[in-house]
N, C-alpha and C positions, 0 to 999 in steps of 0.2 A: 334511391341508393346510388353510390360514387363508389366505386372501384376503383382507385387512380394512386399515383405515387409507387416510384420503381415502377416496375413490368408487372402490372395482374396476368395479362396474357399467358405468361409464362409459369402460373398454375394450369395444372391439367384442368380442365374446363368441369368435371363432375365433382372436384371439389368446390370448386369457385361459385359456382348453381346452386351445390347445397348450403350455401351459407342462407341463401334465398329463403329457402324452407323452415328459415330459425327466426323468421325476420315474417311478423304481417303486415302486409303492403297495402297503402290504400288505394282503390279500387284506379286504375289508367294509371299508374305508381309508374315513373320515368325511372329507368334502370340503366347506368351505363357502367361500360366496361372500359378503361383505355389503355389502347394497344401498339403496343411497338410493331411495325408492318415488319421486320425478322421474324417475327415469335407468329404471325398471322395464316394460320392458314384456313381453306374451305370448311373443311371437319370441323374446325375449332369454333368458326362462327354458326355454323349450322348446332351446335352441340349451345352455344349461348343460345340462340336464337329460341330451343327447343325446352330450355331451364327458365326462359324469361328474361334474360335481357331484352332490353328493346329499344337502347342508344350505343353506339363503340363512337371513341376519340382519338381517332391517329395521332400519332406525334410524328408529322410529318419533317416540320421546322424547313426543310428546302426540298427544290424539286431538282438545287444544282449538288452534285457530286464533288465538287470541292469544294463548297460550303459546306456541305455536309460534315466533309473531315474537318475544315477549319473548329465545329462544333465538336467533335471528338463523337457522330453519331456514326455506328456501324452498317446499320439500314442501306441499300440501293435502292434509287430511284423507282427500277423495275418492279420492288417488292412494294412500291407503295401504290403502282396501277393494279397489282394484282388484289390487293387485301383489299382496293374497294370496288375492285369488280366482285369479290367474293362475299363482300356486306351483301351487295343488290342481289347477288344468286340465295341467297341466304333468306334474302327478304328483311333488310336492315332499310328504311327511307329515313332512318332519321340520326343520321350520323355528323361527326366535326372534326376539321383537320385542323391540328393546330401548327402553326408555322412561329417563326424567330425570325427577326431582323437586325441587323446590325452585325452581325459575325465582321472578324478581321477578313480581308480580301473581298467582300460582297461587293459586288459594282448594284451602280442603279440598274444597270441590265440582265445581272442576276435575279437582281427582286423580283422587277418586273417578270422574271420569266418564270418564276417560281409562284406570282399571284395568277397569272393566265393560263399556267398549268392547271393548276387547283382548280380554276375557275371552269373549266374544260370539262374538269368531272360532276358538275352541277350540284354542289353541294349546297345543303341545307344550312351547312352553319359553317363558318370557319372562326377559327381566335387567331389574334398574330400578336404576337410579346417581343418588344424590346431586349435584346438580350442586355442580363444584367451580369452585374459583377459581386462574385459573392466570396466574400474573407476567406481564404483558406484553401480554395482552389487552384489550380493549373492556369486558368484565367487570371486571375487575380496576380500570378507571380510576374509576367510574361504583359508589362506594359505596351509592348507591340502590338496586340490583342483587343486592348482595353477599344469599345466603340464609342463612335463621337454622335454627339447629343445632336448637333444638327443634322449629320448625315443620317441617324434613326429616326426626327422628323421630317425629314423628307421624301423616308421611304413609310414611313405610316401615310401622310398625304398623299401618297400615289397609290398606295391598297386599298385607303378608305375608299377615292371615287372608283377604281374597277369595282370594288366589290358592291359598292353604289349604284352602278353602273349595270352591273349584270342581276340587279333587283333583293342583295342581301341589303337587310336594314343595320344602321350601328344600333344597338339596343344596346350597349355598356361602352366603354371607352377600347376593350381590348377585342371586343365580341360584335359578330354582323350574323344575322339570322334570316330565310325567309320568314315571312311573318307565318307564326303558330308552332316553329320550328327554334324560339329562346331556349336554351338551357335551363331549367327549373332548378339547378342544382346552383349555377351562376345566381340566378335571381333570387336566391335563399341569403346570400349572403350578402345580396344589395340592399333587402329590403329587411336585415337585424334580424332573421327568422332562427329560430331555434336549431340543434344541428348537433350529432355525438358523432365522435373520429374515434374509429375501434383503429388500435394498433399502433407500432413503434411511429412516433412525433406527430402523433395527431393531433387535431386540434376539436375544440366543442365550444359548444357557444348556448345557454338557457337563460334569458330572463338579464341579461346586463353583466350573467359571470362566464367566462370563458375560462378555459383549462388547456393544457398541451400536455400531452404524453411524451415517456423518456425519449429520446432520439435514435438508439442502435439497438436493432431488433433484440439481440440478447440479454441486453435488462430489462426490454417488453419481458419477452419471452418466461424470463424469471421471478419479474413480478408477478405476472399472473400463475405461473405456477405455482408462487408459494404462497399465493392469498393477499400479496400484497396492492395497494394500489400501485400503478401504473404513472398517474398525472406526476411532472416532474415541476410546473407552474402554474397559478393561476393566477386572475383580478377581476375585483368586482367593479363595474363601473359607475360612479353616484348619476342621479337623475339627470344632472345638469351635463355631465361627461357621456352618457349615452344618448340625450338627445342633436349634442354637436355633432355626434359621429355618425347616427343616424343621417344630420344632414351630409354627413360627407358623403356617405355611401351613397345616397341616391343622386347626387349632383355626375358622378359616375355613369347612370345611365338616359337614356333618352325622355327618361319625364321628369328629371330635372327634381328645383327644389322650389318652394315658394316663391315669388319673387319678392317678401321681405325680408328671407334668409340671407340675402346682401345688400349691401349697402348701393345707393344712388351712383357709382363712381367711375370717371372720364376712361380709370386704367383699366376697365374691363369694359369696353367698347370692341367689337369683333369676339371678344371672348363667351362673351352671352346674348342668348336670344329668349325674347318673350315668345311665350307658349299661351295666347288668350291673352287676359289680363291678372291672373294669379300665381302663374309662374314662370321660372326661365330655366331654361337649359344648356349646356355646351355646347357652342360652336364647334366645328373640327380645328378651326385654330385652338380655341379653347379648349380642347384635349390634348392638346400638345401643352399644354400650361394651369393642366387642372390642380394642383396642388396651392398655386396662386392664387389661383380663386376659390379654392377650398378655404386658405387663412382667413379670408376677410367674411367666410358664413360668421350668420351670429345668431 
C-alpha cells in the first residue's frame, strides 16, 4: 500500500491506520506513508509505526533554502534532519528522500550539496526527478523558471556517481536503493503489475485496462456519495500495444530488456550495455536519452 499525492501526513495518523484495517495485506506487505517533513513529527511516526506502516518518503526536493523557495516548498531544512532522526527513533530502516533537480537559480554547487546532505543521513533509498513543467501552473507562466535540459543532465550525472558511490544501486532510471531496500511499489509499475488508486485522480491498472479517477476531491467526494462511479477515463491496451510498453517499462530499470528488443544500431553505442548474452540495459548516458532508445524497441 502507497499513501502518497498531496500531504497524507497531514491526516491525523488513527484515521490514516485504520484505512489498514479495511484492507488484507499480504503477509511482509510494504506499507508506505509519504510525508512532508512540516507535517512530521515524533508522535505522528511512532502512531504509523504502531498501525503498520513500515516505509515513509520525504519530499525533501533540496537540502538548499533557496531552492526550496525557488520550488515554492514551505519546509526548512532543519525540519527535514529532524523527521529523519524521528523515522530512526521510531524504528523506521526503510525509508526514501525524494529530491528535484533543475529548479531556477540551482548552481551545480547546490546540487551537489543537497546530494551529500542526503547522503550523510545513510539512506536506504533516495529518488531524484527532474523538475518538470506542467500546463497551467505558476512554472509554466514565468519562462525565466523553465529548466534547461542540459544543465538537469549534468546534475543527474553527478547524483548518479555520489549515490554510486556511497553503495545505492540505480535499479530504475529515477530510483537508487541499497540492495533489498527497492521500492515494491516503484517495481509494480515497471514490471505491468496490477494496481487500484482509491481517491480524487487516481490511477489503476488490471490485465492491459487502466482507469483514472475524477481530478478535484469534490466530484470524488460526490461520486462516491451518490453511488456513482468515480473513473473519469479509461483504455484498453491490445496485445500488440501492451507488450511494446511492457518493453518500455523495463528498459527503465537495471535488468533491462532482451537484447533482441532493439535493433543492431551504431546510434545506440554508449547508450547500451549487454547484460550476459540475452539482454541489455541503460547506460547512465543512456538514461539521459532513454525515450530514444525506447522508439527503436521492437
Amino acid at each position: 500500500m502507497f499513501f502518497g499525492g498531496g500531504t497524507p501526513s497531514l491526516l491525523e495518523p488513527s484515521l490514516l491506520t485504520s484505512i489498514l484495517g479495511e484492507v488484507t495485506l499480504a503477509p511482509g506487505a510494504e506499507v508506505t506513508v509519504e510525508c512532508n517533513p512540516d507535517t512530521v513529527t515524533a508522535p505522528l511516526l511512532e502512531s504509523y509505526a504502531l498501525g503498520g506502516v513500515n516505509r515513509l518518503s520525504f519530499g525533501v526536493q533540496s537540502m538548499v533554502p533557496s531552492v526550496l523557495a525557488s520550488l515554492g516548498r514551505t519546509h526548512v531544512v532543519d525540519n527535514v534532519v529532524a523527521s529523519i532522526s524521528s523515522a530512526r527513533s521510531a524504528g523506521f530502516d526503510n525509508w526514501n528522500v525524494d529530491l528535484i533537480y533543475g529548479a531556477a537559480g540551482e548552481s551545480d554547487d547546490d546540487w551537489r550539496r543537497t546530494v551529500e546532505t542526503v547522503l550523510s543521513f545513510d539512506p536506504p533509498h533516495v529518488s531524484a526527478y527532474a523538475l518538470t513543467v506542467e500546463a497551467g501552473t505558476p512554472l509554466a507562466l514565468d519562462p525565466s523558471r523553465a529548466p534547461d535540459d542540459d544543465d538537469q543532465a549534468a546534475k543527474y550525472l553527478a547524483a548518479d556517481a555520489l549515490f554510486c558511490a556511497a553503495g545505492l544501486v540505480s535499479y530504475e532510471i529515477s530510483n537508487w536503493a541499497r540492495p533489498g531496500f527497492e521500492c515494491r511499489h516503484n517495481l509494480l509499475y515497471w514490471r505491468q503489475g496490477d494496481y487500484r488508486g482509491i481517491g480524487c485522480a487516481a490511477h489503476s491498472h488490471s490485465a492491459g485496462r487502466r482507469w483514472s479517477n475524477v481530478r478535484t476531491p469534490e466530484r470524488y467526494v460526490a461520486a462516491i456519495a451518490s453511488g456513482s462511479s468515480p473513473v473519469a477515463a479509461s483504455e484498453t491496451l491490445s496485445v500488440a500495444e501492451r507488450r511494446i510498453e511492457g518493453l518500455q517499462l523495463q528498459l527503465r530499470t537495471r535488468d533491462g530488456v532482451p537484447a533482441d528488443a532493439l535493433p543492431s544500431d551504431d546510434e545506440l553505442e554508449g547508450l547500451v550495455e549487454p547484460m550476459g548474452s540475452s539482454r541489455v540495459r541503460l547506460t547512465a548516458a543512456g538514461r539521459l536519452l532513454a525515450n530514444e532508445v525506447a522508439v527503436r524497441l521492437r
